[in-house]
C-alpha positions as a printed Julia matrix, in Angstrom:
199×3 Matrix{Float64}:
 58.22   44.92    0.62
 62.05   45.39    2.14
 63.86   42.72    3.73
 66.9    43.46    5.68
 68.99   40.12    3.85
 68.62   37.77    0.8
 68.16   35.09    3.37
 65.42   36.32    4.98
 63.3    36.96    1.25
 64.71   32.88    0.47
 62.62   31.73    3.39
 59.66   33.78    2.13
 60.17   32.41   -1.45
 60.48   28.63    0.3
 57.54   29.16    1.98
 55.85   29.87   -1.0
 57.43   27.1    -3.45
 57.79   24.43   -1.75
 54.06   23.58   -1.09
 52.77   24.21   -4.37
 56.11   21.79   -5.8
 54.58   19.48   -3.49
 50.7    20.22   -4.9
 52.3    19.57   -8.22
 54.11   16.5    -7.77
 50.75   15.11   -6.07
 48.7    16.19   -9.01
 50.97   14.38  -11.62
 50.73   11.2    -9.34
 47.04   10.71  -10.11
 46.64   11.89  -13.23
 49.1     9.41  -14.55
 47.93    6.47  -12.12
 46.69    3.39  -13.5
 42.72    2.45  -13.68
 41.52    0.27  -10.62
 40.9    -2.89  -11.32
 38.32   -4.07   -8.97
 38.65   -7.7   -10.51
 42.41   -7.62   -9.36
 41.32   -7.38   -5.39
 41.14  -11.53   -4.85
 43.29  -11.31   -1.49
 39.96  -11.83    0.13
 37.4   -13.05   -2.14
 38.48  -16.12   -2.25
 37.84  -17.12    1.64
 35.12  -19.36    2.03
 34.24  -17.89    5.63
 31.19  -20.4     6.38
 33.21  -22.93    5.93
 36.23  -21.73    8.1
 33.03  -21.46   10.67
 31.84  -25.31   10.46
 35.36  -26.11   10.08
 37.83  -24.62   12.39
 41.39  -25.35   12.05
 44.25  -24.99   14.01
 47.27  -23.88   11.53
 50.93  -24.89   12.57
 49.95  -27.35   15.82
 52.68  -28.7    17.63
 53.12  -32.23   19.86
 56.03  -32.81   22.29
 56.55  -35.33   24.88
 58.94  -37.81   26.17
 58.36  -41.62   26.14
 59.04  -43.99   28.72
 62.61  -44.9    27.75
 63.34  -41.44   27.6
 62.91  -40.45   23.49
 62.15  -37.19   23.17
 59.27  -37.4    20.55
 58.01  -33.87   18.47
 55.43  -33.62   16.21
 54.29  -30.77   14.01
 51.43  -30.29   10.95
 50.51  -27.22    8.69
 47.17  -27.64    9.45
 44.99  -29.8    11.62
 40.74  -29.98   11.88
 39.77  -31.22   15.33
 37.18  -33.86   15.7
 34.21  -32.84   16.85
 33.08  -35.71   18.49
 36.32  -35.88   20.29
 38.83  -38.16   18.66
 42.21  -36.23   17.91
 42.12  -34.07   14.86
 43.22  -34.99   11.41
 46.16  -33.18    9.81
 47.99  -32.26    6.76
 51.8   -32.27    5.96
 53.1   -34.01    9.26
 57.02  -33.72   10.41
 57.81  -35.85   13.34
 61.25  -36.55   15.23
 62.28  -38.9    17.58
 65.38  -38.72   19.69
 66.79  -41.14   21.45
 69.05  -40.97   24.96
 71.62  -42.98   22.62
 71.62  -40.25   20.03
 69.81  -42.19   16.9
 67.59  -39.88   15.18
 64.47  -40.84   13.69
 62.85  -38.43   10.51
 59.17  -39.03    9.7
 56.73  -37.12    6.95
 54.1   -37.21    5.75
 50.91  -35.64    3.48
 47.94  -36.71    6.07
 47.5   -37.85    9.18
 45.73  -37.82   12.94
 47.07  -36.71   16.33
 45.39  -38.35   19.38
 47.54  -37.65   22.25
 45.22  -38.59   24.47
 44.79  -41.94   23.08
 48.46  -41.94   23.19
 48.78  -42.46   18.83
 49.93  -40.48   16.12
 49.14  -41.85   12.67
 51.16  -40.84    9.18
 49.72  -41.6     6.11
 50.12  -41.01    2.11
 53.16  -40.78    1.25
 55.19  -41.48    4.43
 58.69  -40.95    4.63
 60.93  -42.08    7.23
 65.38  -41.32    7.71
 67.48  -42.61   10.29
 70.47  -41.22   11.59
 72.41  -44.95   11.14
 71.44  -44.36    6.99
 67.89  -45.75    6.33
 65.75  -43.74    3.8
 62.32  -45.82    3.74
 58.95  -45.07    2.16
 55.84  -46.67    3.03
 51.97  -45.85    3.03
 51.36  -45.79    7.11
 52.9   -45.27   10.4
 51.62  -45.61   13.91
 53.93  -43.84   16.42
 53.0   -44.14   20.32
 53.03  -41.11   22.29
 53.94  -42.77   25.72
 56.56  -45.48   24.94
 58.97  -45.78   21.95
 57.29  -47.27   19.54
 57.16  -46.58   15.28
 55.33  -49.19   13.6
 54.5   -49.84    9.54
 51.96  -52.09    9.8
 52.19  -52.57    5.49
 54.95  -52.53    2.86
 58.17  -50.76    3.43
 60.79  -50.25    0.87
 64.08  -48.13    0.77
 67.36  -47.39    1.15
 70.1   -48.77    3.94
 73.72  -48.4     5.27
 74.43  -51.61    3.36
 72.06  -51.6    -0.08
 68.37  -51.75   -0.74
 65.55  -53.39    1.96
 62.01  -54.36    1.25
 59.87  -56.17    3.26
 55.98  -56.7     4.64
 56.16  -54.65    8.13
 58.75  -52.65   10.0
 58.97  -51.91   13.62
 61.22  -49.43   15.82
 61.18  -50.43   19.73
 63.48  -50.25   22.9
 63.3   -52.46   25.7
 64.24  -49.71   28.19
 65.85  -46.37   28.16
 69.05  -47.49   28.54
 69.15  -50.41   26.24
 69.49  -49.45   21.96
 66.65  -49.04   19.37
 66.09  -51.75   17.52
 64.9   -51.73   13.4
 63.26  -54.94   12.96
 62.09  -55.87    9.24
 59.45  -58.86    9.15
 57.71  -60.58    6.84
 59.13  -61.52    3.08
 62.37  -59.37    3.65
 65.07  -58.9     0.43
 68.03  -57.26    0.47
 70.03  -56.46   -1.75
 73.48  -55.97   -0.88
 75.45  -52.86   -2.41
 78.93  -52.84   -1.12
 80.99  -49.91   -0.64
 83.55  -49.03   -3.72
């Protein structure tokens, strides 16, 4: 066989090589592959499907709304498991904010919890933390934040940090009076503090 040029016989050659390099390079891949371990496949397995069936969840839910006075309130969860008879759903790891029209920030977290819109509650609990933009770092075991007016409530023990030292006491309450007037922190009950002053 003639060809006119040496680059017409190196596109004949090409056409020749290249597909069985190719062949080869595919053959090497499986013969030195690893085994398939069918024990290693446990993306799956591991789903308990019934049980995503009785239980639905709802995976990264989200709550905003303004209160009367203005505070814009937001709530988020990982996960949350409507009731089925109605009542809110129960959630796990809880982040809520509340903004006020006077610029204080409240930071709230949590492990557990419920969201009830519609009975105008959220409830934190184990493990709730709560920051304020004006420099308190509390902890305490529940909070009960209304939905429709500004309200964040610790019905139990509270215990923490504040601008001025350390603050303990039986309750804790965050209210306004109106949407123009300020937030006020309100410890009651057997309060101590201990004063830390600045150096």
């Amino acid at each position: 066989m003639h060809y006119d040029n040496r680059h017409s016989a190196l596109v004949v050659w090409a056409k020749i090589a290249l597909p069985l390099a190719a062949l080869g390079l595919l053959s090497t891949m499986f013969l030195f592959s690893g085994k398939v371990d069918p024990s290693a496949a446990r993306l799956y397995a591991e789903v308990d499907v019934d049980a995503l069936a009785r239980e639905p969840r709802m995976t990264a839910p989200q709550f905003a709304g303004m209160t009367q006075e203005g505070a814009a309130l937001t709530v988020t969860a990982q996960t949350a498991m409507p009731d089925p008879n109605g009542g809110g759903a129960t959630a796990e790891r809880l982040a809520a904010k509340l903004e006020s029209t006077g610029g204080l920030v409240t930071e709230l977290t949590s492990k557990t919890g419920r969201l009830d819109p519609a009975q105008g509650q959220i409830l934190l609990s184990d493990g709730v933390g709560v920051q304020t933009s004006a420099g308190y770092r509390l902890a305490t075991d529940r909070i009960e934040i209304a939905t429709d007016h500004t309200s964040v409530i610790a019905p139990g023990p509270v215990q923490g940090e504040a601008p001025f030292g350390t603050i303990s006491a039986d309750s804790m309450a965050l209210t306004a009076a109106s949407a123009d007037g300020p937030h006020d922190l309100v410890f009651n009950g057997h309060v101590k503090l201990v004063y830390q002053p600045k150096e």
